[in-house]
N, C-alpha and C positions, 0 to 999 in steps of 0.2 A: 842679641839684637844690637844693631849697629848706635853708638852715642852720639851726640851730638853738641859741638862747641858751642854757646851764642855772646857774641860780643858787642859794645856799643864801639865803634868808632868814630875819636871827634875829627869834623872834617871842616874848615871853613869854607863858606859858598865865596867870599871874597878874601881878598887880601889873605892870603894863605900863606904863611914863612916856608912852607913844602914844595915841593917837586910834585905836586900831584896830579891826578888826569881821573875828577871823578868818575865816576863807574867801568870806569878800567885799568886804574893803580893806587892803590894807598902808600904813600910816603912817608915810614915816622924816621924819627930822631936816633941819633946815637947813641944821646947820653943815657937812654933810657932801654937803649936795643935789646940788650940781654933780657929783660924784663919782658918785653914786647915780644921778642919772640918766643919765649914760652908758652905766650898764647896763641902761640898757632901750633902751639905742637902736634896737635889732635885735631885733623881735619878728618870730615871739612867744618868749616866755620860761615857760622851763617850769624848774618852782621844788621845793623839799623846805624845809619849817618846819622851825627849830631852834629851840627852849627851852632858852637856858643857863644852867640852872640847874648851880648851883656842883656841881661832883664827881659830878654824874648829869646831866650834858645830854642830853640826845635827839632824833631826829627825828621831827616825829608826824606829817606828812602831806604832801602834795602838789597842787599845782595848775597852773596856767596864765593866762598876761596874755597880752593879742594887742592891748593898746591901749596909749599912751604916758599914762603918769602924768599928772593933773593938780592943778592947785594947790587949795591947801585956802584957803579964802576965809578963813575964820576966824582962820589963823597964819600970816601971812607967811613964807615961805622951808619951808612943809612942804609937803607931797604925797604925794596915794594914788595909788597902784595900782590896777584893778579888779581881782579875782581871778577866775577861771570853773575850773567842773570841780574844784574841791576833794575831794581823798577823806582823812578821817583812816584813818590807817593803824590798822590794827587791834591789831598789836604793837609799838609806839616801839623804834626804831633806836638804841643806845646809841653814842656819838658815837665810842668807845675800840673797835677790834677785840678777839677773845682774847688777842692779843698785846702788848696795851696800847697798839698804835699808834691816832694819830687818826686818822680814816677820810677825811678832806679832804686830809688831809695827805701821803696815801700817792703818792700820783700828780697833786700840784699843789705843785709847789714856794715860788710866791708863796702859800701859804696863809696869813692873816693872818685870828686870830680875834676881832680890832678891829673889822673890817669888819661894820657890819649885813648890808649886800647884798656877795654876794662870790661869784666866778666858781666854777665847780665843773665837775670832767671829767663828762663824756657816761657815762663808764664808772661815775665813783662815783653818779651821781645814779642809774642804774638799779640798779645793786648794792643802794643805800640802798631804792628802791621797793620791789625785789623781796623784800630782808628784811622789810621793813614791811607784805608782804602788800597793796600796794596794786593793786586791781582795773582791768583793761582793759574797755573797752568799746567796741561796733561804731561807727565814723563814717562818715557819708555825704559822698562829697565831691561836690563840684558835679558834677562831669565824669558821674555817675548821670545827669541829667538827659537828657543827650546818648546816654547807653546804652539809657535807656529810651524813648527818641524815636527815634533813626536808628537804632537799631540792635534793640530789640525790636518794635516795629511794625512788619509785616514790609512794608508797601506804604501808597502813597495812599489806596486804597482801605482799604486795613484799617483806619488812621489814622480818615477820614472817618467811618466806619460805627462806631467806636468814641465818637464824638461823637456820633451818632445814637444810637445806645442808652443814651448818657448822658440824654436828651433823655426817651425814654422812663423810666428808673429814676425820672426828677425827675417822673415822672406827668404827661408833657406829652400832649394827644391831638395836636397837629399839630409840625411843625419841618421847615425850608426848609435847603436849601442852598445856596448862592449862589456861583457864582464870577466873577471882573472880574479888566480887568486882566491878563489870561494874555498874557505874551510871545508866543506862537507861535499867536494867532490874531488872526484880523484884528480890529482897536479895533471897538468900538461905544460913543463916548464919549455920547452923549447918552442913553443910555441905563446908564450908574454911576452906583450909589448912595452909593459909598464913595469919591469923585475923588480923595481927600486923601489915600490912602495909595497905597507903591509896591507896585505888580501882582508878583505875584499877590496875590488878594487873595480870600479862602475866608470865607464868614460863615456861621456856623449857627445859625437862630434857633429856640427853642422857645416855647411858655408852661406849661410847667413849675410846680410850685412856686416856682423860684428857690433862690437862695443865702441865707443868713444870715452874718454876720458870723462865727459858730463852725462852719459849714459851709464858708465859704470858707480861715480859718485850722487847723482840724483835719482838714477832710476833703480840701478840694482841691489845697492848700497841701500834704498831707501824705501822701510816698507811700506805697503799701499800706494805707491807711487803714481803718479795720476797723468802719468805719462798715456799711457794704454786709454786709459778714464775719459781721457779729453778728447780722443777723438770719437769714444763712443757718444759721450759728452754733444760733440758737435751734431755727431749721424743724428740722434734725435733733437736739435735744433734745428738745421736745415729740413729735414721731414714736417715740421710745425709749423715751419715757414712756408713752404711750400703747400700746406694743406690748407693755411688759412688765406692764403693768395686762392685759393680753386687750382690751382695748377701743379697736380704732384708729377708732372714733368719735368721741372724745374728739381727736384730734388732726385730722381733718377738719374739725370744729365749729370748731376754735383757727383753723384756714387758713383759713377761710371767714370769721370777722371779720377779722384780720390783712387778707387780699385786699378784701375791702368795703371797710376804711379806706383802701386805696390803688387806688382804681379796681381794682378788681380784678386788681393784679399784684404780684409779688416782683419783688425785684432782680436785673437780667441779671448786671452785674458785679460782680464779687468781687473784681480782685486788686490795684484802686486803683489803675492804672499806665495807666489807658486816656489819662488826659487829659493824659496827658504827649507824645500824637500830635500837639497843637498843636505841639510842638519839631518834630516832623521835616515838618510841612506849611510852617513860615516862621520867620522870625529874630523877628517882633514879637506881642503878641499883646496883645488888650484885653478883657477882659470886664466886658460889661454885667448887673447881675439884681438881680432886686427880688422881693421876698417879698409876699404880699398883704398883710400886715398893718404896712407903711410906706408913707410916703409919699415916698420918697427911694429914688434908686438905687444901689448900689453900682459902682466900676468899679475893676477890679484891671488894673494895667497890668505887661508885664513884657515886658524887653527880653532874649531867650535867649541872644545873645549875652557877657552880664556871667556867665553861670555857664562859659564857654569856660576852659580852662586857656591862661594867658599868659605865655611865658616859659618853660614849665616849670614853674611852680610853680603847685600845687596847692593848694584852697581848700575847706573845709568847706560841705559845702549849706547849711547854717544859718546861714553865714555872708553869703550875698548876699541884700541886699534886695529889695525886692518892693514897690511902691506902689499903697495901697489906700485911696481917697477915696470920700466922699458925694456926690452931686450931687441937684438934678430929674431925673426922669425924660426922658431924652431920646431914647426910642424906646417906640411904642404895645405895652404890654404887654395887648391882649388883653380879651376880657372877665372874666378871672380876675382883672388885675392882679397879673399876676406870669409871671417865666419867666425866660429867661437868654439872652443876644447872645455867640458868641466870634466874632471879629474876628481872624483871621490874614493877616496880609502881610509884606511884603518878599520872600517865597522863599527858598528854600535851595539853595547849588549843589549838585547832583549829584541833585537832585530836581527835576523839569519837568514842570509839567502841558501835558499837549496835549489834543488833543480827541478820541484815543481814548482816554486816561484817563478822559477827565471823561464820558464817555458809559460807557464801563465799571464809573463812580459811580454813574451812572444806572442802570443796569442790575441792579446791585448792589442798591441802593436798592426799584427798581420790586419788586424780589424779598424785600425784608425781609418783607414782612409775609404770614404764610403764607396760599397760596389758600383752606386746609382751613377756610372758614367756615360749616362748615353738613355735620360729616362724617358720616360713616356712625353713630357710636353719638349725637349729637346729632337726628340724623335721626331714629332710634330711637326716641328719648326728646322730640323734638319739643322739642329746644332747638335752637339757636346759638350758635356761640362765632366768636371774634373779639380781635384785640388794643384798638381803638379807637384804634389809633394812624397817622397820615399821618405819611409823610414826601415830602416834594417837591423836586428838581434844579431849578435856574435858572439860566442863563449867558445871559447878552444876547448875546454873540460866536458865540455855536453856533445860539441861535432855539433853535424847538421840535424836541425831543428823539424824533425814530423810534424804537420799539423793536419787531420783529417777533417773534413767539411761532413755536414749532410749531402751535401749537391754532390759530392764523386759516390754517393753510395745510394742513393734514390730519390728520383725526382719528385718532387711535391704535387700532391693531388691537385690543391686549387693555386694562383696565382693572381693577387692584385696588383695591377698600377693604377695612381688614381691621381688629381691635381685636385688639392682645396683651394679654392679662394676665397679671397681676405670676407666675403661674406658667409662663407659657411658652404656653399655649393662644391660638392663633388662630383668632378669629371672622373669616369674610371671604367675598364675593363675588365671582365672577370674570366680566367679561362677553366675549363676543368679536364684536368689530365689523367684519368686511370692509369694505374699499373699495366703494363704489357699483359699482364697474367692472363688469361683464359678463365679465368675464377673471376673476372670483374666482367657482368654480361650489361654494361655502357661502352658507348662511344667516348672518345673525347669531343670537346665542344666547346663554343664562347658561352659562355651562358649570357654576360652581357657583352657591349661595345658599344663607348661612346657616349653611357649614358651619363643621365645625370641626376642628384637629388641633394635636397637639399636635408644637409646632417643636423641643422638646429632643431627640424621639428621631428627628426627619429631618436632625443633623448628617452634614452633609459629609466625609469625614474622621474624625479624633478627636474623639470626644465629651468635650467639658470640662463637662456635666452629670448625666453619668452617676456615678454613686456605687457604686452594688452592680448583680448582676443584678436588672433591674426597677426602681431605685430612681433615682432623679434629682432632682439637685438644684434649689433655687427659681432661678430668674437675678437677680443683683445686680441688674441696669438698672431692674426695675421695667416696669410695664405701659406701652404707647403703642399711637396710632392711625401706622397707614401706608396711603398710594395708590400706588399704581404706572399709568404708562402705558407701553405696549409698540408698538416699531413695528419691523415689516421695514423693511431700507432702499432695496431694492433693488424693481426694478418685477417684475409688476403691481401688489405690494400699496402701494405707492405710488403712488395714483392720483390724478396732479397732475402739470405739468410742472415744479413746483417743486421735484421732487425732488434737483436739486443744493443747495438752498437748504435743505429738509429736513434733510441729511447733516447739513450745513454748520453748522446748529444743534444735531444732536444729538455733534456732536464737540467744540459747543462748551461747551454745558450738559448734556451727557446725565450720568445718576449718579443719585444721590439727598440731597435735600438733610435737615438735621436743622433742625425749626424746635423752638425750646423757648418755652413762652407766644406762640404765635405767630409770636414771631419769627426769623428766621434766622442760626442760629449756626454753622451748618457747609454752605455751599453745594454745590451736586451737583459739582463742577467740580473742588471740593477733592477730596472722596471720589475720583474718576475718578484725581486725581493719585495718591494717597497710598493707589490698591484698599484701602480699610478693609474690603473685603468678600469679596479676593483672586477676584475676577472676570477680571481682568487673567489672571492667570497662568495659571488654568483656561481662557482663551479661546485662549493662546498656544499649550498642551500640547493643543488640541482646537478648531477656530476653528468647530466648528458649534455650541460654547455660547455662550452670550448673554453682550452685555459690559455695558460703563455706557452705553454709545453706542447701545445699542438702545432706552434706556428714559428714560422722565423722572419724577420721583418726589419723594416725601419722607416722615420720621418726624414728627409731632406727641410731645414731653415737654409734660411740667408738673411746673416744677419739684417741686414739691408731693411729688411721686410717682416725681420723680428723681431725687431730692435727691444722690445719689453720682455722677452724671455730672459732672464738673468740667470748666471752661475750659480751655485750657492759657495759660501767661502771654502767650504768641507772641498769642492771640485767633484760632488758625489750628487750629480744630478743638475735640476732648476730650483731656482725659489719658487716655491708653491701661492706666488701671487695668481689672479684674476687672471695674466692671461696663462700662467702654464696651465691653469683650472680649465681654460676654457679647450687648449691643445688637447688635454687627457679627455675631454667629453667629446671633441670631435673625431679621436683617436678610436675609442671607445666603438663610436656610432657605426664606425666603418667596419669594426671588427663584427659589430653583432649583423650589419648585411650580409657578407658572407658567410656569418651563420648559420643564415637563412638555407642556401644550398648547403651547406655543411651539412647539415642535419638531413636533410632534403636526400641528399643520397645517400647519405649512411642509414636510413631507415628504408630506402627503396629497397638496398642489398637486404635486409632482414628481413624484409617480407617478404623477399622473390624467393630467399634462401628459406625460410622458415615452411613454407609449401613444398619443401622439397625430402625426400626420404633421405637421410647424412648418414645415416648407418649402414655400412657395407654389410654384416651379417642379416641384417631387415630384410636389403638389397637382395640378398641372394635369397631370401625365405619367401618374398611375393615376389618374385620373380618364377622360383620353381615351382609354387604352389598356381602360380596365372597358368605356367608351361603346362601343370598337369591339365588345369581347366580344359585350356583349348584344346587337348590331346582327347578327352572325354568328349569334348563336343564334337570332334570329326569321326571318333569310334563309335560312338554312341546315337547319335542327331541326325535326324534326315535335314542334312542343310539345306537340299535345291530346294523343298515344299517350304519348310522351315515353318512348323503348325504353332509355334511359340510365337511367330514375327521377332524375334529376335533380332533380325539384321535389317528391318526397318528403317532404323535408324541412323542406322552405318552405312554412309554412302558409298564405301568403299568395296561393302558386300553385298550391293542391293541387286549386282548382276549373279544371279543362279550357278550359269554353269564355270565362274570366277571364286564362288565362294571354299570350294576347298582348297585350291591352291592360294586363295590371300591368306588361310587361317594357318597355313603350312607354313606361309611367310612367315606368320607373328609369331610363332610357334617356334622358328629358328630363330627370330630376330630376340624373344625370350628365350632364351637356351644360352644364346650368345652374350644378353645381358644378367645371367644366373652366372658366367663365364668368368663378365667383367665383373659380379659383383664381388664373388672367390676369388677373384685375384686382386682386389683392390682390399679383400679379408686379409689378406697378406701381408699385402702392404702396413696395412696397418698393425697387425702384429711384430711385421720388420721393425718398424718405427720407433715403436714401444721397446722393441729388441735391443734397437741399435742407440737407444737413448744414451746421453752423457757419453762417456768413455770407449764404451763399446761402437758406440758410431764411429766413431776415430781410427780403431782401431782397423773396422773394417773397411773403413777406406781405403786406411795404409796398404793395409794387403790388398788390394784392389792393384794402388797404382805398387808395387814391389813387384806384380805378375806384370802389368805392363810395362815396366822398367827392365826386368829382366828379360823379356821377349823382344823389347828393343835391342840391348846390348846383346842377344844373343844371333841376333840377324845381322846386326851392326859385325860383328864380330865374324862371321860367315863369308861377308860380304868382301870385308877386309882380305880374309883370309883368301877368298876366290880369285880376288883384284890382285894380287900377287905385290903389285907396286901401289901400297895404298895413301890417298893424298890427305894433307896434312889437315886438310878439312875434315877427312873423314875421322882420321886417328883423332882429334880434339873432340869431335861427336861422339867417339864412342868414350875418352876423357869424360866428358859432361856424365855422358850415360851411365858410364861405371858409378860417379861421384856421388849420383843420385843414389845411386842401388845403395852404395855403402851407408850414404846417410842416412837412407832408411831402414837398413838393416840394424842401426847404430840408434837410434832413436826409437822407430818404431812408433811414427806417431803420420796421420794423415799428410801434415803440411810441411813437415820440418823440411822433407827434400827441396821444397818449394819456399821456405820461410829463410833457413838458410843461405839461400842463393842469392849471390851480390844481384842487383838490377845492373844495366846496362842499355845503353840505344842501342839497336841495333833494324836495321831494315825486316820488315815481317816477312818479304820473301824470303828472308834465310830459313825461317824456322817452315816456310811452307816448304821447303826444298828439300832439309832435313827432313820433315815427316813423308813427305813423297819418298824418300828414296828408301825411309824405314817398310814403307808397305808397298813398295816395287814389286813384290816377288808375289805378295796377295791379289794385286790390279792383277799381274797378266794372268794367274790360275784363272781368274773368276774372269778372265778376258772382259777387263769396267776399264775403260777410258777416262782419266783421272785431266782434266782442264784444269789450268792455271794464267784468270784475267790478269797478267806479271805488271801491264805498264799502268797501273794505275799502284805501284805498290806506296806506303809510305812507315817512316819510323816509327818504333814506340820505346820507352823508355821503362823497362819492366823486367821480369828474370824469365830470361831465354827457357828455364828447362816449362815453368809453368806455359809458356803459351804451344810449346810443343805440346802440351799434354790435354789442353785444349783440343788444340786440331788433331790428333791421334784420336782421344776419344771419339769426335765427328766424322772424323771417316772411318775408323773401324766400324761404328755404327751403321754408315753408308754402305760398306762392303759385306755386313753381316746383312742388311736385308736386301739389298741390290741379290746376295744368294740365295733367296728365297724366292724369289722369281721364278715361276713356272715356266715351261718352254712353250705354254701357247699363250702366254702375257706377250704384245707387242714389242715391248720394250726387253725381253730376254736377248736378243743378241746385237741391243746395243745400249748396254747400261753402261752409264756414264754417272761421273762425281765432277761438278764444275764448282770451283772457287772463283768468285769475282769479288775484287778489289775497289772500292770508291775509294780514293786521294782525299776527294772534299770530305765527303764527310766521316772519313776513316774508318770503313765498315768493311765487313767481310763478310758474302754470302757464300754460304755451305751448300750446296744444294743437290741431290740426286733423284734421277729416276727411278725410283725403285716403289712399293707399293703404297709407303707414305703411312703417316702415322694413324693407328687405332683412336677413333674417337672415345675410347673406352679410359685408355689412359691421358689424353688432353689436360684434364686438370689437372694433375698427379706428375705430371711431364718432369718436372726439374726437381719432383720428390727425389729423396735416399731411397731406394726399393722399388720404386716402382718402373716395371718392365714389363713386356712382352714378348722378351726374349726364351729362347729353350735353349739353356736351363737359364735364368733369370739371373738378370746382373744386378740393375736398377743403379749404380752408382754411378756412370757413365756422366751423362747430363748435370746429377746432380753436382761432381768436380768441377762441371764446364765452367757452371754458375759459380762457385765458389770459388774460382781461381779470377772470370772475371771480375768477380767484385773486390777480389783480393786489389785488382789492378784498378779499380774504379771505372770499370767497364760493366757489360753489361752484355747476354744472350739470353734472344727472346727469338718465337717462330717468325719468319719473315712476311712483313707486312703485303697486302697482294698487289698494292700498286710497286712493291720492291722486288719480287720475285723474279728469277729466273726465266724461261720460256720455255718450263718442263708442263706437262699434262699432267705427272703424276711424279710423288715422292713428297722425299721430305725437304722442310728448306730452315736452316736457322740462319740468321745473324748475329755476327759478332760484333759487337758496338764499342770501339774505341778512342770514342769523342771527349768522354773525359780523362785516358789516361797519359799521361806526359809520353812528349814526345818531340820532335825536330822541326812542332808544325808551321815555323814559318819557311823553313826548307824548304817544307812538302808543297807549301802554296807557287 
């Protein structure tokens, strides 16, 4: 542990023979120097002033040296002291106790009052302060730096996005973050920006305002700096003002310049300790910023390891320096000319970026800036809102950054937009969207619009707004916008085979996030952990309530109007005061309304399902067993007399000489449904067959016969065409590539997994599949339509979408051939493709007999078909490659259909998947 010197120094208040300047130099003598300075050998030295004046000496004050004396240029063999921290004592310390004893003297035997400088016990120097009334004050020791780095940032992530939002506060619209250099992924050196420092190496750039010299020394330099404070500071003094005036006009007017002068935003941080996450991201750190109105850069350099505690001995923060120079500009600040470079490297042990973290950043990131661009009361009032702020991930080691949503892989059953206000009243929409599927027997529908209720008196539990009977109080939080999205997790209403992928997501982000000005302050994942809504608990004591996992969502603040929601310092959520208490109970309230139908129709579908026979071998045992009935009763039964009245009651058989020919109907129409039930027995046996691996397998071979019957016509074609065009030869390239990769893998997707994506216009690949079944259109003389000028881009792998549309029309032209010659439509079957631009969809559509109501539900099953000899994997590919692509095929809805009488019609729905689409507009 660190020692410490304590001395008396004599000081006269007058007439002093010295050079001195109380409380900021001590002056002694020469003749005594060598002597004197021994005792500073060992700082620091912590001192009490004597004034000995004759027969009333006293002590009047105290301070501290931490530097060794030096010489006074002016007088040979003299020398000062610095002084720091001087307090004059407020009452002078009489040098005599009551007792008459001298006070140096009591407990220091070499006391000698000769001595200017002279040693003093530990015990009399405080004795002497504390009679003298001299004051303590709070010190910061270095080792803060470390506490507020490793140990109050609570993660990587948190650290990073605390730098982002710095970015934003300095009224930056863009800021990068860059990482190089990471140990534990593979190099990609020729592509670092930063070669010269050691890995890892994190850079966050913005174009910001920038730093100034008293920004960098008062604000960033300076923690809890109350730079940020004061204007939040102000926001709730004018609002107080304004409220006790009656006029909170007056305090809207004051926000609305305030937000003008700063791009339209207040400060996210408040509690100054964000940027101290450089410590816990690495050992070194640089910063680069420059203000617009210089010509020079600042760069503050600072090595985290000199603030370390060495030895044991501890070190004042004030104490460790900091290097802070001018330079040229030497990174493009932008067309502002201005913004701010940090620069962290070296790393920290017990801190490792990998590349689930740094995609985790990403993740993070891709989600700061809230979706809500354009919400419900904006909509209303025919505005927009928006933060104006990008922030962008870059790692050369990782390439480009995946990130998959819910929303490209299925659309959410329910959907809230709702406005609270500052009284607790919720405006809100509610809509309900089923799955395309044929297995959901609902409409979609508003369930509400427009309405309204008030959230205070739908608490859960105890009402913490309740006041008297009838009376309830205002909620602290203040008013906000919220959305909710709501999904079963479980099939039919998940209609996609991405449904493990689905889960997978909503366990991982489900909850509700809080964005404040846009941005993201409390992400759903937190909420989830910390139930700030107690959904958790409710779902444990009753698991058919709704959790965080069912939904994805988020609150819209401004500051402005939420002034009492506070950060916490951790940056890992609000402080759990009154009013965040009172946000999570009106949160809450909103989630269990749409519970309400939540429940509502998930319990419809059970009961309508639960009356129904589900077992295909059942299916086919009272179906044969009804067929024989009716068989016995028209062999058997004199129907016209019908001495039983049996058909009484059947109005369908009340006519005599109708009743053997309706019973003949039912009799086939059973027969047909014994049909479908044996083949739906199948099905499910397929199902069970093709489980895990084996489904894979048989897909593969699936599309390896379709790949090789491509290339094998492809190839024909070539050969016929004598001079074949370089389009074609690169088609049968593709075709070939495929084959191999599937011959070489032997797995469902790999031909399709493997394959780069690219833009590419969707007429080429309709063009391609056209001319692959050229030669099958004219046998079957089927006139193949193509709507071409509505075509538009998508950005996807070319062989998957050919295999789509091949699947769709082989289907079309396999039952287009089962057309009888006295069917209408036999000598002019047709396959029309129509294109929408807008809403980037593609209908399939033929005349041909159209699909079996038998298999409708079963449709985009693995197995199920009606084909002779049975494929059933057709459909199901269609689906699986659309969703691969974030698309989507479902039967065509009726006010979308074609202007056929009969056949089948699907759509392909390529509204989510990337593409050219502001081209196409």
């Amino acid at each position: 542990m660190q020692t410490k010197n304590y001395l008396t120094l004599v000081q006269k208040i007058e007439d002093s023979d010295y050079n001195d300047f109380i409380g900021k130099y001590y002056h002694f003598p020469g003749t005594s120097a060598k002597s004197y300075l021994n005792q500073f050998k060992d700082l620091p030295v912590e001192f009490v002033y004597f004034d000995p004046v004759k027969e009333s000496g006293s002590f009047f004050g105290c301070g501290k040296i931490t530097k060794p004396p030096f010489e006074d240029k002016r007088e040979p063999g003299y020398y000062f002291a610095e002084i720091e921290s001087f307090q004059k004592f407020p009452k002078p310390v009489f040098y005599k106790n009551e007792k008459g004893e001298v006070i140096e003297k009591i407990d220091n035997p070499q006391y000698n009052a000769q001595n200017a400088v002279r040693a003093i016990p530990q015990k009399t120097y405080d004795g002497i302060c504390l009679d003298g009334g001299a004051q303590l004050n709070f010190k910061a020791d270095a080792h803060l730096v470390q506490v507020l780095g490793e140990q109050l940032i609570a993660s990587e992530r948190v650290g990073i996005l605390e730098l982002v939002k710095n970015a934003y506060d300095a009224n930056a619209s863009n800021c990068t973050v860059r990482f190089e250099k990471v140990p534990d992924l593979p190099p990609s050196e020729g592509d670092y920006q930063f070669k010269t420092f050691d890995g890892p190496v994190i850079v966050i750039t913005d174009d910001g305002d920038g730093m100034n010299k008293n920004i960098i020394e008062n604000g960033w330099l300076r923690p809890a700096s109350t730079i940020k404070t004061n204007v939040k500071e102000e926001i709730k003094r004018q609002r107080k003002q304004a409220l006790e005036s009656g006029d909170i006009g007056i305090y809207d007017r004051w926000l609305k310049q305030y937000k003008k002068a700063n791009k339209g935003r207040l400060p996210l941080g408040e509690k100054g300790v964000g940027r101290f996450a450089t410590h816990r991201l690495g050992r070194n750190l640089i910063i680069k910023t420059k203000t617009a109105d210089i010509d020079f850069e600042y760069v503050l350099t600072i090595n985290w390891d000199d603030f370390d505690i060495v030895g044991g001995l501890s070190k004042d923060l004030d104490s460790v320096a900091v290097d802070l120079i001018r330079q040229k500009p030497s990174i493009d600040y932008g067309s502002g000319n201005s913004g701010t470079q940090i620069i962290i490297y070296g790393g920290r042990d017990g801190f490792n970026l990998s590349k689930d973290i740094i995609e985790e950043i990403y993740a993070s990131i891709q989600k700061l800036n809230s979706p809500n661009l354009n919400n419900l009361k904006n909509r209303k009032e025919g505005k927009s809102t928006g933060s104006n702020f990008n922030a962008f991930v870059e790692c050369p080691q990782i390439g480009e950054f995946v990130s998959e949503s819910i929303y490209d892989l299925a659309d959410p059953i329910f959907t809230l937009d709702g406005i609270v206000d500052e009284k607790g009243i919720l405006n809100f929409d509610l809509k309900f969207n089923p799955p395309k599927s044929n297995q959901i027997p609902f409409p979609s529908e508003v369930l509400a619009e427009d309405n309204y209720l008030d959230l205070r008196k739908t608490i859960d539990g105890k009402n913490p707004f309740k006041i008297d009977l009838g009376e309830y109080r205002k909620p602290e939080c203040g008013g906000f916008y919220v959305h909710l999205d709501l999904w079963y997790r479980i099939s039919p209403w998940i209609d996609t085979i991405n449904t493990k992928k689905i889960q997978e997501l909503l366990d991982d982000y489900g909850g509700i996030s809080i964005y404040r000005d846009s941005l993201n302050l409390f992400p759903a994942e937190w909420g989830a952990e910390l139930d700030w809504l107690n959904l958790t608990k409710r779902h444990i004591k009753k698991g058919s309530n709704i959790s965080y996992y069912n939904m994805m969502g988020y609150v819209e603040l401004e500051q402005g109007k939420n002034i009492e929601l506070v950060d916490k310092t951790d940056r890992q959520g609000l402080i759990e005061n009154t009013a965040f208490n009172d946000l999570s109970h009106l949160v809450a309230a909103i989630v269990f309304r749409v519970e309400l139908d939540y429940k509502l129709k998930r319990d419809s579908l059970t009961d309508i399902r639960s009356t129904i026979i589900k077992k295909p071998t059942v299916i086919h045992d009272v179906s044969n067993q009804t067929s024989s009935l009716v068989e016995n009763i028209i062999d058997r039964y004199d129907i016209v007399k019908d001495p039983m009245e049996l058909f009484d009651s059947i109005s369908s058989l009340k006519e005599p000489n109708q009743r053997e020919e309706k019973l003949i109907d039912l009799q086939r129409s059973l027969k047909e449904l014994e049909k479908s039930a044996k083949q739906m027995a199948q099905i499910e046996e397929q199902l069970v067959e093709e489980a895990g691996y084996g489904k894979a397998v048989a897909v593969s071979i699936h599309e390896l016969a379709k790949t090789t019957t491509n290339l094998y016509n492809g190839i024909i074609r070539v050969l016929k065409s004598g001079r074949p065009k370089k389009s074609e030869l690169e088609d049968l390239r593709k075709a070939s590539g495929s084959l191999r990769s599937e011959l070489k893998n032997l797995s469902p997707l790999r031909t399709i997994r493997n394959e780069k994506k690219q833009e590419f216009d969707i007429i080429k690949s309709i063009n391609f599949v056209k001319s692959v079944f050229k030669r099958r259109l004219s046998s079957s003389k089927i006139e193949l339509t193509v709507e071409s000028d509505n075509s538009f881009t998508i950005y996807a792998r070319y062989g998957a979408v050919n295999q789509i549309l091949s699947n769709l029309i082989d289907n079309s032209i396999y039952w287009l051939d089962t057309l009888e010659k006295t069917d209408p439509n036999y000598n002019s079957k047709k396959i029309y493709l129509r294109l929408n631009k807008e809403f980037r969809e593609i209908v399939v559509a033929d005349n041909g007999p159209g699909i079996d109501n038998a298999i409708l539900p079963y449709l985009f099953k693995s197995g199920a078909s009606m084909r002779n000899p049975p494929s059933g994997l057709g459909l199901y590919i269609c689906r699986y490659y659309m969703n691969r692509m974030k698309g989507d095929i479902y039967l065509t809805p009726e006010k979308d259909k074609v202007d056929f009488k009969s056949g089948a019609q699907f759509t392909l729905d390529f509204s989510r998947t990337p593409g050219n689409i502001e081209k196409d507009k």
